[in-house]
C-alpha positions as CSV (number, residue, x, y, z in Angstrom):
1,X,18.0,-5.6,5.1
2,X,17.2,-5.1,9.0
3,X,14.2,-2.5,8.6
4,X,12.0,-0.7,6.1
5,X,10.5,2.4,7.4
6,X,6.9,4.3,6.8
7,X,5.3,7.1,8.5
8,X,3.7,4.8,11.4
9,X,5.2,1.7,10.8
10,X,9.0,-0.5,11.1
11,X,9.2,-3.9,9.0
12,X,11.9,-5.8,10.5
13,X,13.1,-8.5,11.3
14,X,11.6,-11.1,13.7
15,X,12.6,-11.7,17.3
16,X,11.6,-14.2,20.2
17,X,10.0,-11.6,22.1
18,X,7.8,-10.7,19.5
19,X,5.9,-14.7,20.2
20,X,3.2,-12.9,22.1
21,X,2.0,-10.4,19.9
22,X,2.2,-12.7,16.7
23,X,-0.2,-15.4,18.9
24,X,-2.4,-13.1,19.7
25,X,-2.5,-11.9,16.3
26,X,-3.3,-15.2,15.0
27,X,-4.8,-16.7,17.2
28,X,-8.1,-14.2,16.7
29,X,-10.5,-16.3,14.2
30,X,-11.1,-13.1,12.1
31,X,-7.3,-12.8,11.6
32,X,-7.3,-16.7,10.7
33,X,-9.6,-17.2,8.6
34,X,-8.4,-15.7,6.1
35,X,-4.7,-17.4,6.0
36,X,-3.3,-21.2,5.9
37,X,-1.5,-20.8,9.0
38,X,-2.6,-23.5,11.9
39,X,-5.6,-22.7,14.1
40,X,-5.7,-22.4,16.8
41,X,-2.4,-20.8,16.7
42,X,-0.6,-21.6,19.6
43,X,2.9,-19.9,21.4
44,X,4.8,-23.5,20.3
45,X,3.6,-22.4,16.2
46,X,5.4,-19.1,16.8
47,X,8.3,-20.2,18.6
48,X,8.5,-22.6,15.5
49,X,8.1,-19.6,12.5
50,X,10.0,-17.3,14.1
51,X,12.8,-19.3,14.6
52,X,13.1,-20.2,11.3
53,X,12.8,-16.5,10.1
54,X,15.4,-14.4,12.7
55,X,17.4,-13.7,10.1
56,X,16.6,-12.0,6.2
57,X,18.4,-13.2,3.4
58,X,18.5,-13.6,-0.4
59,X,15.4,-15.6,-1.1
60,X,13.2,-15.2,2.1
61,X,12.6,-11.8,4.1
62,X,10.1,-12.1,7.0
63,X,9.4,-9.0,8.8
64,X,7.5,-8.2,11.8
65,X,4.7,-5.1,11.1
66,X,5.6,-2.6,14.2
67,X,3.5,-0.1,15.9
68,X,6.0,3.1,15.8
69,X,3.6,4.6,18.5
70,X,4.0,1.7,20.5
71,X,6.2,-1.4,19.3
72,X,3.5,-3.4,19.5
73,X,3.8,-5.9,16.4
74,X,0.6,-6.1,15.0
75,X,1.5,-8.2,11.9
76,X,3.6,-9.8,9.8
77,X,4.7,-9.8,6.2
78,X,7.4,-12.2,3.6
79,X,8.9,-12.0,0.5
80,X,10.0,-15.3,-0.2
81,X,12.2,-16.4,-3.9
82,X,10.5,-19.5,-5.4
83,X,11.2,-20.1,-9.4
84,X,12.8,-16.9,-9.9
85,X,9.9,-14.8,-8.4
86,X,8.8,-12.7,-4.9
87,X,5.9,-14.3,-3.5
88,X,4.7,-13.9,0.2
89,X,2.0,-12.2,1.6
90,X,0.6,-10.1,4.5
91,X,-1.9,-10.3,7.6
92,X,-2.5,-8.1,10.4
93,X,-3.9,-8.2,14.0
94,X,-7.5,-7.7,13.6
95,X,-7.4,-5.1,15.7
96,X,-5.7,-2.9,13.7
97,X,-7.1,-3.4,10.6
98,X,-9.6,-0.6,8.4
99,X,-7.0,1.6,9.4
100,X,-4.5,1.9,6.6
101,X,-1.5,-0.3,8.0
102,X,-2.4,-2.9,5.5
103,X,-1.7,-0.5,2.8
104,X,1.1,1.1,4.1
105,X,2.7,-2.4,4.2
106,X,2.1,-3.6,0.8
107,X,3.6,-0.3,-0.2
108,X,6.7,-0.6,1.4
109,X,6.8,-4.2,0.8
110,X,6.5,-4.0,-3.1
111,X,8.9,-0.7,-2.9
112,X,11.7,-2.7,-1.0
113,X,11.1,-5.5,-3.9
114,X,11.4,-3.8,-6.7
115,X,14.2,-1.1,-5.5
116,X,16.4,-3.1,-3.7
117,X,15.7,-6.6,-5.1
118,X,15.6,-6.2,-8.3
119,X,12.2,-8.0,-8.7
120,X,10.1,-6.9,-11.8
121,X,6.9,-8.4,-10.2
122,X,5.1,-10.0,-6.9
123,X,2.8,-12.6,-6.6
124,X,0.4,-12.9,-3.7
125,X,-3.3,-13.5,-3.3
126,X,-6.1,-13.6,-1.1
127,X,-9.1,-15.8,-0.3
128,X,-12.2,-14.8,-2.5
129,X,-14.2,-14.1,-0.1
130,X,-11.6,-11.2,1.6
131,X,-13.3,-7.8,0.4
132,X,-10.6,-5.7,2.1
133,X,-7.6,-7.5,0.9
134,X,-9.0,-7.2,-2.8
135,X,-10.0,-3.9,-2.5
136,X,-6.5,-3.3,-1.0
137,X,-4.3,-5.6,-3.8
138,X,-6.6,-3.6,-6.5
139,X,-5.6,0.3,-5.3
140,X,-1.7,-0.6,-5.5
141,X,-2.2,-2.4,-8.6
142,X,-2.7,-5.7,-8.4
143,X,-3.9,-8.1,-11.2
144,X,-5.8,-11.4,-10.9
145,X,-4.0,-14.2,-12.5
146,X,-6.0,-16.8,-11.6
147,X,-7.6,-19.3,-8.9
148,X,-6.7,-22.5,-6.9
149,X,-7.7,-24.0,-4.0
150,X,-5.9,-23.8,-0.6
151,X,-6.8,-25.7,2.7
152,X,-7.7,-23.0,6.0
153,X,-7.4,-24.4,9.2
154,X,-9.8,-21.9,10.9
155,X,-12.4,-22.4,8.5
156,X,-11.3,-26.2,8.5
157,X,-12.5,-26.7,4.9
158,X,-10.9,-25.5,1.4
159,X,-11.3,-22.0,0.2
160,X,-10.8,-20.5,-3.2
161,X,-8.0,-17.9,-3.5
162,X,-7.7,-15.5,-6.1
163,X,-4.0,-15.3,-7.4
164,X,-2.5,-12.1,-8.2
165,X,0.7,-10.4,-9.3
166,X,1.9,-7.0,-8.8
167,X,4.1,-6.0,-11.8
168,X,6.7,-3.1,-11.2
169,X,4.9,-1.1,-14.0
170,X,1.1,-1.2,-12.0
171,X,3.0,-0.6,-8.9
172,X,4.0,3.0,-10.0
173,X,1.3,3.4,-12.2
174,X,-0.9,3.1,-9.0
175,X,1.4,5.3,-6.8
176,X,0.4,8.2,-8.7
177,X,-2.5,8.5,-6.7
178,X,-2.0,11.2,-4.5
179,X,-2.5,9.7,-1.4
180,X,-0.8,6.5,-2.3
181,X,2.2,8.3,-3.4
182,X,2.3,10.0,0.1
183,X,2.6,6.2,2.0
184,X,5.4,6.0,-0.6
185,X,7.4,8.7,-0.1
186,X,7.6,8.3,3.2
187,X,9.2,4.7,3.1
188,X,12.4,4.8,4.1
189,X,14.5,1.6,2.8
C-alpha cells in the first residue's frame, strides 16, 4: 500500500525529503510531550526513522500525514504487527491540530486496517493527561483497556498512558455518525 486517500489528506509512505517537516513537527514541545519519541528531536532522529520506514510491508506501515492543499507533511502515523495485533499510533504538527486532521487520520487508518488487513482490532493509547486524543479515540470508538507507564523525553519523567483498543465492531458502530461517516466515505484505499 503506497497511499490512503481522504478529502484533505494523502497517507503515504515516507521519503528523505519529508526530514524537515517531521523535525519541525517534533521538535515543537507541545507536539512532544505527548509521545516517547527523543527530545529534542533532531534532523539525525529523522534521517534515522525514516530510513527505517521508506518502504510498507506486512507487519509495519508508516505513513507520512500530507497537506493535499500543500504537501506539507504535517504528521505521521504506523500500523505496526506485534503478537498477532495492529498497534501504532498517531501525532501531528501542532500547528495543525483542533482542526479535524487527527480524525480524518484515525479514520482512514482504522479503515485501511480492518479492510485491507484483515485486522479485527487496533491497539493504541494516549497519555492521560491528552484531552484531545481521548476525546478523539472515544468519537471513533475507542475502549480503554488499561494503563502503564511509559518514559517521555520532553517531559523527561514517566507518564501514565491509557491503553485502548479499537475493535472493528465500535469502529462502524461509531461511523454512523453522520459527520464521521462523511471522513469515511471519502477515504479512498
Amino acid at each position: 500500500m503506497k497511499s490512503i486517500e481522504t478529502e484533505r489528506l494523502i497517507l503515504r509512505e515516507w521519503t528523505l525529503d519529508d526530514v524537515k517537516d517531521q523535525v519541525e513537527g517534533l521538535s515543537n514541545f507541545e507536539t512532544a510531550k505527548n509521545l516517547t519519541v527523543p527530545f529534542p528531536y533532531s534532523e539525525k532522529n529523522s534521517i534515522e526513522y525514516i530510513s527505517r520506514h521508506l518502504k510498507n510491508n506486512e507487519n509495519s506501515y508508516a505513513f507520512a500525514v500530507v497537506l493535499k492543499e500543500t504537501g506539507k507533511v504535517i504528521g505521521g502515523t504506523s500500523l505496526d504487527l506485534n503478537d498477532g495485533k495492529y498497534g501504532g499510533g498517531i501525532w501531528l504538527n501542532e500547528d495543525y491540530t483542533g482542526k479535524g486532521y487527527g480524525t480524518e487520520v484515525w479514520i482512514a487508518r482504522a479503515k485501511f486496517a480492518f479492510e485491507v488487513l484483515g485486522a479485527n482490532e487496533i491497539e493504541n493509547g494516549y497519555f492521560k493527561f491528552n484531552d484531545r486524543s481521548r476525546h478523539m479515540q472515544e468519537k471513533i470508538g475507542c475502549e480503554i483497556v488499561g494503563e502503564k507507564t511509559n518514559f517521555c523525553p520532553a517531559l523527561n519523567s514517566n507518564v501514565d498512558e491509557i491503553r485502548v483498543k479499537l475493535t472493528k465492531s465500535s469502529f462502524y458502530n461509531a461511523m454512523k455518525n453522520t459527520k464521521l461517516r462523511k471522513v469515511y466515505d471519502k477515504v479512498i484505499l
